[in-house]
N, C-alpha and C positions, 0 to 999 in steps of 0.2 A: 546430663548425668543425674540420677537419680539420688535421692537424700530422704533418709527415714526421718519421721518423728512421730513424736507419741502424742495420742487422743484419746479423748475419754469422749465416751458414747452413753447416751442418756435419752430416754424416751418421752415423748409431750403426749399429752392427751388436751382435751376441747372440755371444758364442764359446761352442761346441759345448761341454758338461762332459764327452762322453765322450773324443773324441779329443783336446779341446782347441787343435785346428788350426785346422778349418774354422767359417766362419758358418753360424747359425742363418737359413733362411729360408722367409716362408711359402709354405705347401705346399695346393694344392688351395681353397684359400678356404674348409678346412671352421674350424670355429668351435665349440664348447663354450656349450649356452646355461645361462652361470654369471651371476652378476653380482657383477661384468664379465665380460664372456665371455672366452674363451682361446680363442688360436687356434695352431690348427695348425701346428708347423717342421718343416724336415729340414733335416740339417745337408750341406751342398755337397761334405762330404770322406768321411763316415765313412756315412754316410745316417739316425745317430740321428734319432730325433722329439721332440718336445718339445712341449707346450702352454704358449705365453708368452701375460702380458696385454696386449703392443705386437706391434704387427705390424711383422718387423724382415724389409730393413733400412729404417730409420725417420729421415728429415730431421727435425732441431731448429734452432731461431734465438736469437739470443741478441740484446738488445738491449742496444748499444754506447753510448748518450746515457748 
């Protein structure tokens, strides 16, 4: 049986470690075959790279019941 309930949704982003300004985001769709893979950022300010395990920037939800 199905059962509603209520969430609240909220977005993450990655802050860059070199500049510290700008967000991490992914870049190219390239990917790292780790396990788990990493993927690919560049950061929107400073143009650092990074390999994260989320692909940012990244929706979460939170359930409120």
């Amino acid at each position: 049986m199905e059962e509603r309930f209520e969430i609240k949704m909220y977005g993450v982003n990655y802050k860059c470690k070199e500049c510290k300004t700008g967000n991490m985001c992914e870049h190219n769709g390239k990917s790292l075959c780790t396990n788990p893979p990493q993927y690919l950022h560049k950061c929107d300010n400073c143009d650092a790279e990074e390999y994260l395990l989320n692909r940012y920037p990244l929706m979460k939800c939170e359930d409120l019941s």
